[in-house]
VEXVORO-132843 format. One record per residue: residue number from 0; x, y, z of N, C-alpha, C, O in turn. Coordinates in steps of 0.2 Angstrom, whole numbers. Each point is the difference from the previous one (the first is absolute). Example, Ala and Ser with C-alpha at 12.3 -4.5 7.8 and 13.67 -1.06 7.14 Angstrom:
# VEXVORO-132843
pos | npx | npy | npz | capx | capy | capz | cpx | cpy | cpz | opx | opy | opz
0 | 66 | -28 | 39 | -4 | 6 | 0 | 4 | 6 | 0 | 5 | -1 | 3
1 | -7 | 6 | -7 | 4 | 6 | 1 | -4 | 5 | 3 | 3 | 6 | 1
This chain:
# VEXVORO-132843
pos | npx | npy | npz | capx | capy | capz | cpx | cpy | cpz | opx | opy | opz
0 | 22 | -190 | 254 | -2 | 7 | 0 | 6 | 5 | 1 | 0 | 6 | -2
1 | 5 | -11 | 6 | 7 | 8 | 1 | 2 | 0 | -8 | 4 | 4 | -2
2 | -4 | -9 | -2 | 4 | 0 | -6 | -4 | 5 | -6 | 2 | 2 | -5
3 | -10 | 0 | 7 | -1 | 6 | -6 | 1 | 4 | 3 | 3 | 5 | -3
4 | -5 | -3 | 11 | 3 | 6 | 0 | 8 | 2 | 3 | 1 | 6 | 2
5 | 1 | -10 | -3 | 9 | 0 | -1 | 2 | 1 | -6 | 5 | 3 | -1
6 | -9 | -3 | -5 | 4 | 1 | -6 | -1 | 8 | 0 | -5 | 3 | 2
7 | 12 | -1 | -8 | -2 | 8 | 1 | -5 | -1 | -7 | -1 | -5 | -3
8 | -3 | 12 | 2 | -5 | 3 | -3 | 4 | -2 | -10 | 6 | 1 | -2
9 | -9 | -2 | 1 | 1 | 0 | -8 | 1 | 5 | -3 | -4 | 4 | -1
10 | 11 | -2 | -2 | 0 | 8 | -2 | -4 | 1 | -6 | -3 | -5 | -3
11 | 1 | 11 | 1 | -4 | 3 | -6 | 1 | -2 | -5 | 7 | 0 | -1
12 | -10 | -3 | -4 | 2 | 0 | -6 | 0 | 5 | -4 | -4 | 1 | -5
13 | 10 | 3 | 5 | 3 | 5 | -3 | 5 | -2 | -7 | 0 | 3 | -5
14 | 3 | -7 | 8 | 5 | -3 | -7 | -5 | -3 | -8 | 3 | 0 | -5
15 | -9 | -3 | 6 | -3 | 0 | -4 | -3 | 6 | -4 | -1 | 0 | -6
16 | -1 | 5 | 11 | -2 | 8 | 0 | 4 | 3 | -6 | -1 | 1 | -6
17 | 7 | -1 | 11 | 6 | 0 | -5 | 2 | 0 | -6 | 2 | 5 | -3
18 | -2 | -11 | 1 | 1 | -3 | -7 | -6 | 2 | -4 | 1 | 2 | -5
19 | -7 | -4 | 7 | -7 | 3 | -4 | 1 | 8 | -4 | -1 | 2 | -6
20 | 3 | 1 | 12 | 3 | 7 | -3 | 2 | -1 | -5 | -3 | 2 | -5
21 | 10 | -4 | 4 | 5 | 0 | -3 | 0 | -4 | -9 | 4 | 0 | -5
22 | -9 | -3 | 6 | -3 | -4 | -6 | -3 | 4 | -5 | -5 | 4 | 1
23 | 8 | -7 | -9 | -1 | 5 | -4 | -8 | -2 | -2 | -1 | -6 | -1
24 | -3 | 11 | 1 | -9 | -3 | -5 | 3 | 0 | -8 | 4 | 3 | -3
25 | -7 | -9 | 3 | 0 | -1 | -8 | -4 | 3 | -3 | -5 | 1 | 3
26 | 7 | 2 | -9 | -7 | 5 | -6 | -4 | -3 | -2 | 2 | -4 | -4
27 | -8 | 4 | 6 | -5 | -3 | -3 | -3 | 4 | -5 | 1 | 6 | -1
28 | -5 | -9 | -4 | -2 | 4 | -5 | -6 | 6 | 4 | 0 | 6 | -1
29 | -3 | -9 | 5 | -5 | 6 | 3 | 5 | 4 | 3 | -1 | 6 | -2
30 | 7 | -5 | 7 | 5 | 5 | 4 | 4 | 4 | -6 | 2 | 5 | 1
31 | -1 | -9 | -7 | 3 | 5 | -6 | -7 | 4 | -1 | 0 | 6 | 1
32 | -6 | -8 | -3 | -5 | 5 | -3 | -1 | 6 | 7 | 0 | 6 | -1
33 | 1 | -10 | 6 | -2 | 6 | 7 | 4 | 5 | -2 | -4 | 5 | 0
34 | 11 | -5 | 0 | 9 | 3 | 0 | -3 | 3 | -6 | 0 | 6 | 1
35 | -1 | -7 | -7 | -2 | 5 | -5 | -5 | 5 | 1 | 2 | 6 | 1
36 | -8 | -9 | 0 | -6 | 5 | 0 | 2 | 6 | 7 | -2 | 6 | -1
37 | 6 | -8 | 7 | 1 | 1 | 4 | 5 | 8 | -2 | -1 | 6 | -1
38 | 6 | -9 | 0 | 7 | 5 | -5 | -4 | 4 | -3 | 1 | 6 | 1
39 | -6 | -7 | -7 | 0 | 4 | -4 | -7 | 6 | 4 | -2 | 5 | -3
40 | -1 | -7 | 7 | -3 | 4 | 4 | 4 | 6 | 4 | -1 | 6 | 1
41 | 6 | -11 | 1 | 6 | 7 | 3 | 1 | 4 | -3 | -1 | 6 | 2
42 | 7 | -9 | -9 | 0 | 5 | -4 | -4 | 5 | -4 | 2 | 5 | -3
43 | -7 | -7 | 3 | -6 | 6 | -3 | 1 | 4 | 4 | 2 | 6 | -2
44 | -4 | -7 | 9 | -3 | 4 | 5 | 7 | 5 | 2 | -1 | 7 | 0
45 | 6 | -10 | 0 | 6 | 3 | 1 | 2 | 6 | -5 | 3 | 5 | 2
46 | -5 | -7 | -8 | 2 | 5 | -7 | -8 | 6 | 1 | 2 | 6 | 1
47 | -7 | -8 | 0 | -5 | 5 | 0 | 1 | 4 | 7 | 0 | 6 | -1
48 | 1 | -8 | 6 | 3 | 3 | 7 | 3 | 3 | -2 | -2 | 6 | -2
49 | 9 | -6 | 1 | 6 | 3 | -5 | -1 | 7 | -4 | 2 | 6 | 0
50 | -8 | -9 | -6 | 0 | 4 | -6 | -5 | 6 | 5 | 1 | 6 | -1
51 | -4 | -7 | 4 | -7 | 6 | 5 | 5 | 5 | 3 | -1 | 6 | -1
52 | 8 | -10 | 6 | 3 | 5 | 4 | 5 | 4 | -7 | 0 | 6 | 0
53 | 1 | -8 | -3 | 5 | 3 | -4 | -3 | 7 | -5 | 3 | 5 | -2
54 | -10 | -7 | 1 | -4 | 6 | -3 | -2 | 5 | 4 | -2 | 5 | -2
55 | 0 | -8 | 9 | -2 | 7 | 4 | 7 | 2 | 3 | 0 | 5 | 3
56 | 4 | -7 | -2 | 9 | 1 | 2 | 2 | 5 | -5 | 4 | 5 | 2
57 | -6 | -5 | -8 | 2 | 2 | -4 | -3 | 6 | -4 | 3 | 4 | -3
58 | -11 | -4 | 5 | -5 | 4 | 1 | -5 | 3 | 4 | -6 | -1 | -1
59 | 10 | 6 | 7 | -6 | -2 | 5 | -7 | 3 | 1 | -4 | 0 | 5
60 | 4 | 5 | -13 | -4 | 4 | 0 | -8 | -3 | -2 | -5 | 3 | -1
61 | 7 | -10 | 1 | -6 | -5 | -2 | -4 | -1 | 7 | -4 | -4 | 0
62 | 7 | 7 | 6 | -2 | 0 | 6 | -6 | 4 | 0 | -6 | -2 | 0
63 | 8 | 8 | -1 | -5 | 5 | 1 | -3 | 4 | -6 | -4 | 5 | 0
64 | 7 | -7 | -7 | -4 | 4 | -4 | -5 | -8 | -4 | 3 | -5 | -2
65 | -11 | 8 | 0 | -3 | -4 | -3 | 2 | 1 | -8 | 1 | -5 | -3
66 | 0 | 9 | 2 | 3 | 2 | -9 | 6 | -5 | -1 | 0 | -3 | -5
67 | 5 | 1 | 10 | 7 | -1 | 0 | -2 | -10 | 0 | 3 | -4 | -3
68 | -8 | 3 | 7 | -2 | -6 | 2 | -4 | -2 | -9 | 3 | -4 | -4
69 | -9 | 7 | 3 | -2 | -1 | -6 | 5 | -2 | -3 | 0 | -6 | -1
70 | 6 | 9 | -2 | 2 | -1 | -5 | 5 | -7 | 0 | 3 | -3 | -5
71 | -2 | 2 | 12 | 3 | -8 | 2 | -4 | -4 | -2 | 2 | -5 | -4
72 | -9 | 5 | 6 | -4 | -4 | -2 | -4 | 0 | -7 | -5 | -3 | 0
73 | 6 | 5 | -3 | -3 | 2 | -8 | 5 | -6 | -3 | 6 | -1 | 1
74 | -10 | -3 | -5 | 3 | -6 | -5 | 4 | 2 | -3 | 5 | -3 | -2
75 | -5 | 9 | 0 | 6 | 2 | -7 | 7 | 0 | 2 | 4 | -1 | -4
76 | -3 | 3 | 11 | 8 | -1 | 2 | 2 | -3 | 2 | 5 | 1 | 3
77 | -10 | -9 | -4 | 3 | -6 | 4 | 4 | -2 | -7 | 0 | 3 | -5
78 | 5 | -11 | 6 | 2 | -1 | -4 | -2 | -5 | -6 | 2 | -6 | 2
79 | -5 | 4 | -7 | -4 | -4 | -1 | 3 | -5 | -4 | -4 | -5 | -2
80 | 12 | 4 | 1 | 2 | -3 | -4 | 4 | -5 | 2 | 4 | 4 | 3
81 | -1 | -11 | -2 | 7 | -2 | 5 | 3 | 3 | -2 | 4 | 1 | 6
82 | -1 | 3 | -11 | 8 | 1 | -2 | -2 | 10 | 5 | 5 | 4 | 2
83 | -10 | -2 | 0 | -2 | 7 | 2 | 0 | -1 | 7 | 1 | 4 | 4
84 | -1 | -10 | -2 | 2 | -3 | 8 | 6 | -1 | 1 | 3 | 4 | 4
85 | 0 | -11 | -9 | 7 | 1 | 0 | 4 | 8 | 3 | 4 | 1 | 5
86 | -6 | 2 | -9 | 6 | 6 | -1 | -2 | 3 | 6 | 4 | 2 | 4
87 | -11 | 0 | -2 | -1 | 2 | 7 | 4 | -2 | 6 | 4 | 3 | 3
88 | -5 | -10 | -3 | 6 | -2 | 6 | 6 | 2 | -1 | 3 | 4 | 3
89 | -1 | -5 | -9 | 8 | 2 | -1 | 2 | 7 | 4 | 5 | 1 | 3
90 | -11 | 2 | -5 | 1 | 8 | 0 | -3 | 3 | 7 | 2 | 5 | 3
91 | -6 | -10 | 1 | 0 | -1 | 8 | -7 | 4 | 1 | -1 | 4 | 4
92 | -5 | -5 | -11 | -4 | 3 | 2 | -6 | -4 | 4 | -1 | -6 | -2
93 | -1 | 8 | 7 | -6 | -3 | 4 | -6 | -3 | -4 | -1 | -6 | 2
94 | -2 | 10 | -7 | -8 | -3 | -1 | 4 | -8 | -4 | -2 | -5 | -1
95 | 10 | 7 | -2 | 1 | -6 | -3 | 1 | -8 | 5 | -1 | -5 | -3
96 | 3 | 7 | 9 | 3 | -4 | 4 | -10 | -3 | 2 | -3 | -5 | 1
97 | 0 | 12 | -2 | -9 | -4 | 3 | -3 | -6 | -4 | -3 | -6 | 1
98 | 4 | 9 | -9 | 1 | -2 | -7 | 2 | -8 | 1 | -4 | -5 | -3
99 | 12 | 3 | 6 | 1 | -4 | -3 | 0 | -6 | 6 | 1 | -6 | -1
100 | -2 | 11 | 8 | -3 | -4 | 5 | -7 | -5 | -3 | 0 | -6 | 2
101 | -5 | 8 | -5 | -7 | 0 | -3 | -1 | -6 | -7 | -4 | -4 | -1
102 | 12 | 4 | -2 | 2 | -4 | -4 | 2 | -5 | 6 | -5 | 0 | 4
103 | 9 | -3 | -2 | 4 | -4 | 4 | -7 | -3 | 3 | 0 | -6 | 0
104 | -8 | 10 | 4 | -4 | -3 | 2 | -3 | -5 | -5 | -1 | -6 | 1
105 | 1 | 9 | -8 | -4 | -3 | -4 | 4 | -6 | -5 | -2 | -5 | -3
106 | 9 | 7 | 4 | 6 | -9 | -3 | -2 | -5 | 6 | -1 | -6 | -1
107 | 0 | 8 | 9 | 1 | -5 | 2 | -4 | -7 | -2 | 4 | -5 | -1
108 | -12 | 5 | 1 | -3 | -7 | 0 | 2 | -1 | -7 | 1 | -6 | 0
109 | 0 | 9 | -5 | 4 | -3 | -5 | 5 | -5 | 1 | 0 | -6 | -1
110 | 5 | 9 | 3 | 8 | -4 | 3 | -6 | -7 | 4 | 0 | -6 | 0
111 | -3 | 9 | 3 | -3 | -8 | 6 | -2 | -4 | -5 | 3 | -6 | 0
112 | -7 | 7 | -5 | 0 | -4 | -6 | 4 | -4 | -3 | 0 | -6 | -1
113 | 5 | 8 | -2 | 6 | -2 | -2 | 3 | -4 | 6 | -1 | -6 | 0
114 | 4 | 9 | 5 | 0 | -3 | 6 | -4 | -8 | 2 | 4 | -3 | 4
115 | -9 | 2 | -6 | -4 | -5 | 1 | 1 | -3 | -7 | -3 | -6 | 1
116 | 5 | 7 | -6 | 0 | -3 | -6 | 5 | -6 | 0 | 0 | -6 | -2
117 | 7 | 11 | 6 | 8 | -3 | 1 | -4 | -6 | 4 | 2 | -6 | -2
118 | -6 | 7 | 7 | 0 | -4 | 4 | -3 | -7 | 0 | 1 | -5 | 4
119 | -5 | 5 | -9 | -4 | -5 | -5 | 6 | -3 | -5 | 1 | -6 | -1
120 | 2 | 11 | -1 | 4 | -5 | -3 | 6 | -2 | 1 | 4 | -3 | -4
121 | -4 | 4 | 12 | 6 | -4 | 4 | -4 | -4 | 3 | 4 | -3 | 4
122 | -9 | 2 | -2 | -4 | -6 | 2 | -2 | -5 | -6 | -1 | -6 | 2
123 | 0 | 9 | -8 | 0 | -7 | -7 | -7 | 0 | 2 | -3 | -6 | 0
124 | -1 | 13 | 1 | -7 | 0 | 1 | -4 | 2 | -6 | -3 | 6 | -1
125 | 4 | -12 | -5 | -3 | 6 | -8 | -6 | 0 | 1 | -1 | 2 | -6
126 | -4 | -2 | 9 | -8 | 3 | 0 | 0 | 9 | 4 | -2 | 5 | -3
127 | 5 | -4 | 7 | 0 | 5 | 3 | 6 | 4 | -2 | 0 | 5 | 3
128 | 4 | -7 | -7 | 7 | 2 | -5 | -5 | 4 | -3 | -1 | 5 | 2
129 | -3 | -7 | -7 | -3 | -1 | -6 | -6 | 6 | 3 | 0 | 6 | -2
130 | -5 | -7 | 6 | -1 | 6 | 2 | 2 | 5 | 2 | -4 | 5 | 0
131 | 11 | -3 | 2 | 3 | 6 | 3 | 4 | 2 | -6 | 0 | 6 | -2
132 | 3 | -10 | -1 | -2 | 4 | -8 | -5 | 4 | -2 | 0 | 6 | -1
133 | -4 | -10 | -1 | -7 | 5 | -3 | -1 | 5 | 3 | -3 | 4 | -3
134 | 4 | -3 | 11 | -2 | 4 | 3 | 5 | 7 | 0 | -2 | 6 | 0
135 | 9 | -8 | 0 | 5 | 4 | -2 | 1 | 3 | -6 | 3 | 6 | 0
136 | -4 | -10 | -5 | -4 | 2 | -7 | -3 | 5 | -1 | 2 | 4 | -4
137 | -9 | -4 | 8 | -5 | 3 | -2 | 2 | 8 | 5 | -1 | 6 | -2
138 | 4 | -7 | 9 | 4 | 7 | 4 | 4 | 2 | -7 | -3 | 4 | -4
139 | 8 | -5 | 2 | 5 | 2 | -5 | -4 | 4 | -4 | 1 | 6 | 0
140 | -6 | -10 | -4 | -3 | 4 | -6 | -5 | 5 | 2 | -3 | 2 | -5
141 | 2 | 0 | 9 | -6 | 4 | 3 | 5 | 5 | 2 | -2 | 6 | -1
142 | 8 | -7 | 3 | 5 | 6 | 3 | 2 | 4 | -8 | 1 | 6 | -1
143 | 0 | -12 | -5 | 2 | 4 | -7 | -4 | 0 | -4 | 1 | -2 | -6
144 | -7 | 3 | 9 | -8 | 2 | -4 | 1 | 6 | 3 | -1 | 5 | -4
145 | 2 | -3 | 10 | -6 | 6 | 3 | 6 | 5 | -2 | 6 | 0 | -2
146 | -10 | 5 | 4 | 3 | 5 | -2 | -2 | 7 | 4 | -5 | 0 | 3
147 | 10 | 6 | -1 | -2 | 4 | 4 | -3 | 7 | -2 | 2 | 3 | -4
148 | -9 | -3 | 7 | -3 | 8 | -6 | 2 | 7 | 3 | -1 | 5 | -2
């Protein structure tokens, strides 16, 4: 009996705590698709956040007049072309930064696609290769069919 409680207490298992920490996670194909969808969420949200303060920063008469507000919100002076985006950002205009924030939401599950395609064919998975093709395929052609009116 004096010998358990003669012994001291057992320290914490800290040093294992420790090391857990310190251990790298391997990338799983699911934690790359996460880290994708996840980034380009940000960045959307980031470039749209961005492109809003920059147009009322730069106009703040869209505050209090409706005439001034209308004409932000009217299609015609949005940008409707990539190369009309392109040059907006260059040029630090806001609706363009909202513009290509809105693009950026619409590439992402694309890239997830593709994304998942790599990942079938580094797994030597040709049935689900072979589907994420056709399905990237069919994203792609739909993107140089359509067109903006």
């Amino acid at each position: 009996m004096s010998s358990v409680t003669g012994e001291p207490p057992s320290p914490p298992e800290t040093t294992t705590t420790a090391v857990a920490q310190d251990e790298v996670v391997p990338l799983t194909p699911e934690l790359l698709i996460s880290q994708l969808l996840r980034g380009g969420v940000l960045l959307s949200l980031s470039l749209v956040a961005c492109g809003m303060v920059m147009t009322f920063f730069r106009h703040p008469d869209y505050f209090s007049s409706p005439d001034a507000l209308q004409r932000l919100t009217s299609p015609d002076d949005a940008p409707h072309q990539l190369t009309d985006v392109f040059e907006g950002v260059m040029a630090v205009r806001g609706q363009s930064f909202v513009m290509a924030g809105l693009l950026v939401m619409i590439t992402v599950p694309v890239l997830r696609v593709a994304l998942s395609l790599g990942i079938f064919r580094a797994q030597k998975d040709r049935a689900f290769a072979a589907i994420t093709t056709g399905v990237l395929a069919l994203l792609l052609l739909a993107f140089l069919m359509g067109g903006v009116e």
